[in-house]
C-alpha positions in Angstrom: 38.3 72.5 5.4 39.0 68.9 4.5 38.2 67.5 0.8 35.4 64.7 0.9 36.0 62.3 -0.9 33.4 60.7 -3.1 33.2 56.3 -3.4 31.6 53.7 -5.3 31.4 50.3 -3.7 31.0 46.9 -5.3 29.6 44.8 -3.0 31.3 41.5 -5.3 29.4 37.9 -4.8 30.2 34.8 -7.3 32.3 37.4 -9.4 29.4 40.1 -9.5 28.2 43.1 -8.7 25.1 42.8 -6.6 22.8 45.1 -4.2 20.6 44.4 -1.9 18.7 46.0 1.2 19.7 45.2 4.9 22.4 42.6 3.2 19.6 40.5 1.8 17.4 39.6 -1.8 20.6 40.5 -3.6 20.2 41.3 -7.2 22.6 41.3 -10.0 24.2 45.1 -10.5 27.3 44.2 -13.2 30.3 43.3 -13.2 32.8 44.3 -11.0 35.9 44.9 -13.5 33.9 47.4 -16.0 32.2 49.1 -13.6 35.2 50.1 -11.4 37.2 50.9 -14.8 33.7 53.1 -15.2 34.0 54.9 -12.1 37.4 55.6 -12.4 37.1 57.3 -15.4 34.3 59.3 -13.9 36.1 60.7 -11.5 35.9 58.4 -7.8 38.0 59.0 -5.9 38.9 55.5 -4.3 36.6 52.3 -4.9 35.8 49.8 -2.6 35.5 46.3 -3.6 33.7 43.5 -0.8 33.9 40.6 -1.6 30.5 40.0 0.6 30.2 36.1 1.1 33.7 34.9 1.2 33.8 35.1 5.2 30.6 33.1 5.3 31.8 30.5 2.9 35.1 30.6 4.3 37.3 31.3 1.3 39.6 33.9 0.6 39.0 37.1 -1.4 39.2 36.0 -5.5 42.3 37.3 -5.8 42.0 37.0 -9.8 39.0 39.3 -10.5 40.9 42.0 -7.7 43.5 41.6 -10.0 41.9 42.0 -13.0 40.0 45.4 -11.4 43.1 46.9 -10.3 44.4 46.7 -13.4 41.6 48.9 -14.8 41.3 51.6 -12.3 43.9 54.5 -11.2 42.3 55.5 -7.9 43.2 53.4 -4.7 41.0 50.4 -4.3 40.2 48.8 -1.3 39.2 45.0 -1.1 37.9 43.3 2.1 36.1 39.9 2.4 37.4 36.7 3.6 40.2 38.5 5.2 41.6 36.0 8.2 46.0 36.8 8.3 48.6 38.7 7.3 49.2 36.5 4.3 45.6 37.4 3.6 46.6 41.0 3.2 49.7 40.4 1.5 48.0 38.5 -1.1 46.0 41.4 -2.0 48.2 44.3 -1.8 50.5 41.9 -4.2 47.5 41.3 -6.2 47.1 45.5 -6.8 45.0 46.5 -3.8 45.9 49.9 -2.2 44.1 49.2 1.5 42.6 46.0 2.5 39.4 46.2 4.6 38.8 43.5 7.6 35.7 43.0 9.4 35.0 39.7 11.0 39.0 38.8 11.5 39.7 42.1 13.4 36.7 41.2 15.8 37.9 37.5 16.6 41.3 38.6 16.6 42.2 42.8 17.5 45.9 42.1 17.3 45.8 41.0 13.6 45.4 44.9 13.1 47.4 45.9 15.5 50.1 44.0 13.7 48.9 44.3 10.3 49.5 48.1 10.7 53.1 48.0 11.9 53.6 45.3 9.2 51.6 47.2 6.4 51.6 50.7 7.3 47.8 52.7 9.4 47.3 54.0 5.6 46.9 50.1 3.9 44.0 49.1 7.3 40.8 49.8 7.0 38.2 48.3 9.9 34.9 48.1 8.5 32.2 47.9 11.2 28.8 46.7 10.2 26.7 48.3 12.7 22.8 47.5 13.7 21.0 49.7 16.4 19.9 47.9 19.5 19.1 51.2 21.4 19.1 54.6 21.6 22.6 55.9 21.0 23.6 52.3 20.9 24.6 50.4 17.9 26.3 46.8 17.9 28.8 45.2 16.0 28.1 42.4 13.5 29.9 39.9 11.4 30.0 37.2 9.4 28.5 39.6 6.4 26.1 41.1 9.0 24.7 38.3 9.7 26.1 37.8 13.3 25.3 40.0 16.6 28.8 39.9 18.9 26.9 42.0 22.0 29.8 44.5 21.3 29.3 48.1 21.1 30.6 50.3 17.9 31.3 53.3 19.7 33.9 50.7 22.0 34.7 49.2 19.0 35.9 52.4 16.4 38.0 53.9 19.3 39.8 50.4 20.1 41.1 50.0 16.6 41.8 53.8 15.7 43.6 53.1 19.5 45.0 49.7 17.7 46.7 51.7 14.7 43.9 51.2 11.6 43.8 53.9 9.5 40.1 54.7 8.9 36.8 53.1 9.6 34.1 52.1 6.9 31.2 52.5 9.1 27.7 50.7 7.8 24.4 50.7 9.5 22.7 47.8 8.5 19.4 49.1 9.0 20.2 51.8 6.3 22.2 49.7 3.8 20.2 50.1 0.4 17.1 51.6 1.6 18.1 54.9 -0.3 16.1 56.7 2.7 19.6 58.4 4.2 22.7 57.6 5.7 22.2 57.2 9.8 23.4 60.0 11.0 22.9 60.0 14.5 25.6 56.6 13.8 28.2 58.2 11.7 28.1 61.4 13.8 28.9 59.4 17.1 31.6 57.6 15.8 33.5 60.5 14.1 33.6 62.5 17.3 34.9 59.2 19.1 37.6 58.4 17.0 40.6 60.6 15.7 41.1 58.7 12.1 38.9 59.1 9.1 35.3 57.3 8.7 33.6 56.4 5.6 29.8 56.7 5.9 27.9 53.7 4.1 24.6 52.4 3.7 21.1 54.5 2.5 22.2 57.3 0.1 19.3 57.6 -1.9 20.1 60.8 -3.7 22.5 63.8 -3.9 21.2 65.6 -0.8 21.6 62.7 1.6 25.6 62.4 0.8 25.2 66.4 1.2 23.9 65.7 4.8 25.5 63.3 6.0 29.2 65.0 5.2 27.5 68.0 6.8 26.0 66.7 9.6 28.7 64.3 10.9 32.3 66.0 9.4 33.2 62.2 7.5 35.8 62.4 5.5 34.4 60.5 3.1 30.7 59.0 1.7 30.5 55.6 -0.2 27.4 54.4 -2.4 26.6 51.4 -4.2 23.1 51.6 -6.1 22.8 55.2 -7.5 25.6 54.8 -9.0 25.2 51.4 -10.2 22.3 52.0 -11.8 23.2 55.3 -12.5 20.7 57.1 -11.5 23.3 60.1 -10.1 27.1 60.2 -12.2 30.1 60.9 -9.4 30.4 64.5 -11.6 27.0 65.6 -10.7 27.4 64.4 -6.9 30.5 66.5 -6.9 29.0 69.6 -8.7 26.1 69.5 -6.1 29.0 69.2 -3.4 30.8 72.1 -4.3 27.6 74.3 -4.9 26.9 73.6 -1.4 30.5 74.8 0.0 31.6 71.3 0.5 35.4 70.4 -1.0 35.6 67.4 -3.2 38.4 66.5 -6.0 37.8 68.0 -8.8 
């Protein structure tokens, strides 16, 4: 057996910390520096830092507040958002990020991560895939911070890049993301059998048992969350104690 691992995303607009549901009516959640110094203290495992609108307005990642949050933690962090080159990435591994995520860049342009892993190293690319279902076992692809179809399918999608050289997937169903009603797992679970590198599940965990479920259900290798940690309504300890009570491996 595999150990999950267990991580907090800040989904980072203007600076902040904010949540939504479905990527909309965003609300302010804190800021991004404490709470990853927070949850690294608390036992995450790796957090994840978006930096959600930087692709729409068409700016780079704020390379200063990644900076300053790197500086705080001692887990890996990954930062996506606004993510276009290979002087994009290199500007945030140099800043103190561990992996960078890239969405909306890998879409327009599958050789950037093709090359950004030879460049890099599989271990420092994660693809995150924003997917929306448009039929029964069929999910598509969307960018631009969800807010743009492409008419291309996820399943095609996660096995080009694992094919490509990206070393795991952050897989989020947009029709979950911060309804707190469960991860998708009919989603996760077709991805993770199509691909041979690591996904991430994102978008719904509600409470303890859906992280439970969806680990258990779809063999992810590891579960992120946003708002019940946020607002901590669950601590990462108590996710972890339920884990191991239920026979699944996590860091202790």
């Amino acid at each position: 057996m595999f150990t999950v691992r267990i991580i907090p995303c800040l989904d980072v607009k203007n600076g902040k910390v904010v949540k939504g549901v479905q990527f909309k009516n965003l609300k302010y959640a804190g800021d991004p520096v404490k709470l990853a110094k927070w949850y690294s203290q608390q036992g995450a495992d790796e957090i994840v830092f978006l930096d959600i609108t930087a692709t729409v307005e068409k700016r780079k990642t704020i390379l200063d507040v990644v900076k300053r949050t790197a500086e705080n933690v001692f887990v890996p962090l990954t930062v996506g958002g606004g993510v276009k080159s290979i002087e994009d990435i290199r500007d945030l591994l140099n800043s103190g990020a561990d992996k960078v995520a890239i969405n909306t860049a890998a879409v327009r342009n599958p050789q950037l991560v093709k090359l950004a892993a030879k460049m890099f190293g599989s271990q420092c690319i994660v693809i995150a895939i924003d997917a929306k279902k448009v039929d029964k076992n069929k999910w598509e692809v969307y960018i631009n911070a969800g807010t743009t179809p492409t008419g291309i399918d996820v399943v095609k999608w996660a096995k080009k890049v694992d094919q490509l050289g990206a070393g795991e997937i952050l897989l989020t169903s947009i029709d979950a993301d911060g309804t707190k009603q469960g991860y998708d797992i009919e989603l996760t679970k077709t991805v993770v059998e199509a691909v041979s590198i690591p996904v991430i599940a994102s978008g719904g965990a509600g409470k303890i048992e859906h992280l439970i479920e969806v680990v258990k259900k779809t063999g992810v290798s590891a579960v992120l969350a946003a708002s019940i940690f946020h607002y901590k309504e669950f601590s990462i300890r108590k996710v972890k104690q339920k884990m191991l009570t239920c026979g699944i491996l996590v860091r202790k």
